[in-house]
N, C-alpha and C positions, 0 to 999 in steps of 0.2 A: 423194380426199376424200369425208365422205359423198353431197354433194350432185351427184358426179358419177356415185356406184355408186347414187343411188335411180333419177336417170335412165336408167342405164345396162338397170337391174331394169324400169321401166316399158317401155322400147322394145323390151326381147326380150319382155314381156308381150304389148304388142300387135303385134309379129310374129308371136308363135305363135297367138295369136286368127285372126289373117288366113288364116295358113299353115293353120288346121286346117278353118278356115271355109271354103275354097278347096277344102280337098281334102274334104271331105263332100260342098259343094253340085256336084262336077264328077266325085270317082270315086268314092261311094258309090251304090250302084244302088238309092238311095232315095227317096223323095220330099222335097222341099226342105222341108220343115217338118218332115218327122222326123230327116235327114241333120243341121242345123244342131245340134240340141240334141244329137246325138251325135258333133258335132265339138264342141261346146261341155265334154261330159266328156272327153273322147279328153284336149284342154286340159286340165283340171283333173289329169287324173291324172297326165299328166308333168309339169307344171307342180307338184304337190306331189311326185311324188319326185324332180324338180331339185333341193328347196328341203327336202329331208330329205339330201338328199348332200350340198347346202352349210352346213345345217345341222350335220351329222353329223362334218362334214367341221371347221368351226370350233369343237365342241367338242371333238374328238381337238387341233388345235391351241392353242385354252386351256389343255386339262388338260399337256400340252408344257410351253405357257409358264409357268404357275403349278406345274410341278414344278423348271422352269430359275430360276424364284425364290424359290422355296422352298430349292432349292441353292446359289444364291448367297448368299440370307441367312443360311443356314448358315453358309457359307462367311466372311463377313463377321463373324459374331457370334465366330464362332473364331479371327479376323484380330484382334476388338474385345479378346477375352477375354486372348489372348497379349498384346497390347501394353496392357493396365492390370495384366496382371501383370509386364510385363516394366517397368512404370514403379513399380508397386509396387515390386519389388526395387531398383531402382533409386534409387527414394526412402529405402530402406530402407540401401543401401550409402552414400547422400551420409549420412545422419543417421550412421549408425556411424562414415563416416572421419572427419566434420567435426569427432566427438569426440578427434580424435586429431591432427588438420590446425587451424591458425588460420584464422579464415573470411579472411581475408587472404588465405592461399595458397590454401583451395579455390579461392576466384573465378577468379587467374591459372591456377591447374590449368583450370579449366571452360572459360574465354579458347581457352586453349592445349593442348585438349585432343589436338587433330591437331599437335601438335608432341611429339616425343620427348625426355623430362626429362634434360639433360645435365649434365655436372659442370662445376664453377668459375662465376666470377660475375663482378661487375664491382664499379668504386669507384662510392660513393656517400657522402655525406654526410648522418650520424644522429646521434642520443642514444642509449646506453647507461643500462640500467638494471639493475644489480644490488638484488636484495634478500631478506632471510633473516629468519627467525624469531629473535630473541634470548631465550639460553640456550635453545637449542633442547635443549641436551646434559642439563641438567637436568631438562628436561620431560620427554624420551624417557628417562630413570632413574625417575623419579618417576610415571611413567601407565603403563597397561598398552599394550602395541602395537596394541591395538584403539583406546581413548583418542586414542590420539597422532595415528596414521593421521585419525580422525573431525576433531581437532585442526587437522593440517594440510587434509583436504580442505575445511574450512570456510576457513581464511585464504585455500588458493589460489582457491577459488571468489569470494570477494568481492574478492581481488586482480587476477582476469582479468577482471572487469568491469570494475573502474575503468580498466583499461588500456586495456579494445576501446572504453569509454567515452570514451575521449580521441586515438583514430585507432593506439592501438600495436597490438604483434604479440606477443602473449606466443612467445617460442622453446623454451623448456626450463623444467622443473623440477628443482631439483637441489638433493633430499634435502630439507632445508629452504629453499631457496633457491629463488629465480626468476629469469630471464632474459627482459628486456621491449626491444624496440628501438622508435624513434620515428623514422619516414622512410625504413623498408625494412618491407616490400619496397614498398610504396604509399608518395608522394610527398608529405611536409608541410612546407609552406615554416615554420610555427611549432614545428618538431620539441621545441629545449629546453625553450621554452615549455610545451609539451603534457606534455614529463616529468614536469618540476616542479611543474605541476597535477595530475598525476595522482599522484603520492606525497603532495601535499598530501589531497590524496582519501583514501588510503590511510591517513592521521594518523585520520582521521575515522572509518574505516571500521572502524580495529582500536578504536577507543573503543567503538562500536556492537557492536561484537564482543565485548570484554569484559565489559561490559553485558549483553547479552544471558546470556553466561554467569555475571553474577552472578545471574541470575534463577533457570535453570536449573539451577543447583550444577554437576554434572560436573566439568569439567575445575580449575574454580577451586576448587572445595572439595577437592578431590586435592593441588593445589598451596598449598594454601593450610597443607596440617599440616607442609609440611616448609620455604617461604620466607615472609619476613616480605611480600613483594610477591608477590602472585597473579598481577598483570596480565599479560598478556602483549604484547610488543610485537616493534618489526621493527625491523633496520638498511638502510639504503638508499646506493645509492652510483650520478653520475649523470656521464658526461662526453659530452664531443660531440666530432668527431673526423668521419676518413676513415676506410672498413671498406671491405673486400670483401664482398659479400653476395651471396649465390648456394647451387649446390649441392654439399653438402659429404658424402664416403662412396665407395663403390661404385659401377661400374655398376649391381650388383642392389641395391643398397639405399643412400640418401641420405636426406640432407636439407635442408634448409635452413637458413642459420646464416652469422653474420658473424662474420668474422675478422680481427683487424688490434690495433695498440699502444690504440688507441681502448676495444677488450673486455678488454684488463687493466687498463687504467689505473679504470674502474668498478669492477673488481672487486674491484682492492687500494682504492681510497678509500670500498667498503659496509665492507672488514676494518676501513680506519683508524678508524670509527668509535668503535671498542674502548679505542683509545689516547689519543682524543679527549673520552671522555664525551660523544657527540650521538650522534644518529639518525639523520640525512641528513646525507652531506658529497656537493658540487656541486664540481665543477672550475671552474678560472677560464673555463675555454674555453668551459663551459657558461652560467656566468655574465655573460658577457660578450654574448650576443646575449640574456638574459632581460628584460623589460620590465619598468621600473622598479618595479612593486608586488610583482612577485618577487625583484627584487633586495632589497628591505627584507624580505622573509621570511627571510633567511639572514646570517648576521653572520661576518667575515672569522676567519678561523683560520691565514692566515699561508702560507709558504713549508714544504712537508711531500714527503721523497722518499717512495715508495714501492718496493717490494720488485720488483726486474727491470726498473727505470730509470733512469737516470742523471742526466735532467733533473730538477730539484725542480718541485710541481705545486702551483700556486695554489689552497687548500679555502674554501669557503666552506661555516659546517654549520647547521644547526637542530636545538632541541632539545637538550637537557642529563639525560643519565641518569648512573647511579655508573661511575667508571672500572672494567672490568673487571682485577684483580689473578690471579697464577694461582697457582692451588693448590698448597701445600708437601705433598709427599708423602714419608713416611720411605720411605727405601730399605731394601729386607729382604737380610737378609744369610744367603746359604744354607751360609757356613761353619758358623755358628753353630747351625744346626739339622741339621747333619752330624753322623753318630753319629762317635766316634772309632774310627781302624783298633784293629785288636788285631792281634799279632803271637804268633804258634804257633809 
């Protein structure tokens, strides 16, 4: 400590005092009044160049240690610099995949990142949610592929809100269509519930949508010179059921995605909407756990099979558009525009 090196400094001071003092006044062949004062510099002089070696000595070890941290902060700031770019990138691959992943499944990825993604799943209990662009087939005739494209990325953008808005998962896009689940891969005890609110949203959404577009012209003045209705709108189809949910692919390449009688029976009741004239048809099974102020949103439509089931399925729908009819097309007859043979 210091207060033991100032000691330490004082007591070899007056040892060498003594020591030099001794040896002037007993072996210098001088007289005691001139011997003293020249043990007194004899003193001085070793005494400062002790205290130039200790000196000399702790600045060779300063300039050491202020080059050893000098090196280490180097060292450190290149530690600092690697890891805020290696967190940049890293920020930079969550923002890209999350474009591409439902933040649902990034989370479980992030979870479970020291676990290696395996195939197949397990049962679980959800709502299915199909739902598509109506006359999508006209719209894509009638806009240019640029149009249509800008068309759909505006519906699915306001469409995946309403859903991460209400706890779902959007899974797939598909072509005009969506695939939204309620209770997978995250747990929601009010799954039908939370469907049925969120396609109520969706009623609202595409109003604000078309709107918007009547402001704008684009898309609605394009549609507007070849149908009497501009608007555009969605069919929706919702059931609840048992699915397998898990991962579905390749070892090298998966996804995510449920599978079971539950994802068709959605799928054919968004179709049946065609045959129905509505916009949302709800299964009974969905219907049946919805809370009575959603149950009076949808008015019964009866006992209806669908296409690759046997059982007949309880619709409950909302909403009333024109039945869709389908187009008579004359058949062209390529006899008739056959040159006749000649015979030589």
């Amino acid at each position: 400590r210091f207060e033991e090196r100032w000691l330490l400094g004082a007591l070899k001071s007056v040892m060498g005092i003594l020591l030099c003092l001794f040896i002037s006044a007993y072996h210098v062949p001088l007289p005691l009044e001139a011997s003293l004062p020249i043990g007194l510099l004899v003193f001085l002089a070793f005494e400062g160049w002790r205290r130039y070696i200790e000196v000399h000595t702790l600045y060779q070890q300063d300039q050491k240690h202020t080059r050893n941290l000098i090196d280490l902060y180097d060292k450190r700031y290149m530690d600092l610099w690697k890891e805020s770019e290696e967190l940049r990138r890293l920020t930079l691959d969550n923002r890209n995949i999350s474009a591409y992943v439902p933040p649902s499944l990034l989370d479980r990825l992030r979870y479970r990142r020291e676990q290696l993604p395996r195939l197949g799943g397990s049962k679980r209990e959800a709502t299915i949610v199909f739902v598509d662009i109506r006359n999508y087939s006209t719209l894509a005739e009638r806009l240019d592929p640029e149009q249509t494209l800008n068309v759909l990325n505006e519906c699915f953008s306001a469409w995946v809100k309403d859903v991460q808005s209400h706890d779902g998962t959007v899974l797939e896009f598909l072509g005009d269509g969506m695939l939204a689940v309620f209770g997978a891969p995250n747990d929601i005890p009010d799954h039908p519930g939370q469907a049925v609110r969120c396609l109520q949203t969706m009623v609202h959404t595409m109003e604000r949508l078309n709107e918007t577009w009547a402001v704008t012209g684009g898309m609605r003045s394009s549609m507007s010179k070849y149908a009497s209705s501009s608007k555009l709108g969605f069919r929706g189809g919702v059931h609840t059921g048992t699915v397998i949910a898990g991962n579905l692919g390749s070892a090298t390449q998966m996804k995510y995605a449920v599978v079971g009688d539950t994802v068709n029976v959605a799928a054919r009741l968004e179709q049946l909407n065609k045959s129905l004239g509505t916009v949302i048809a709800v299964s009974g099974d969905t219907w049946n756990r919805l809370p009575e102020d959603l149950k009076k949103w949808v008015r019964p439509k009866g006992h209806h099979f669908v296409k690759g089931r046997d059982q007949a399925v309880d619709v409950y729908a909302y909403g009333s558009i024109p039945l869709v009819t389908p187009r008579k097309y004359r058949r062209l007859s390529l006899e008739a525009s056959r040159p006749p043979l000649r015979v030589t």
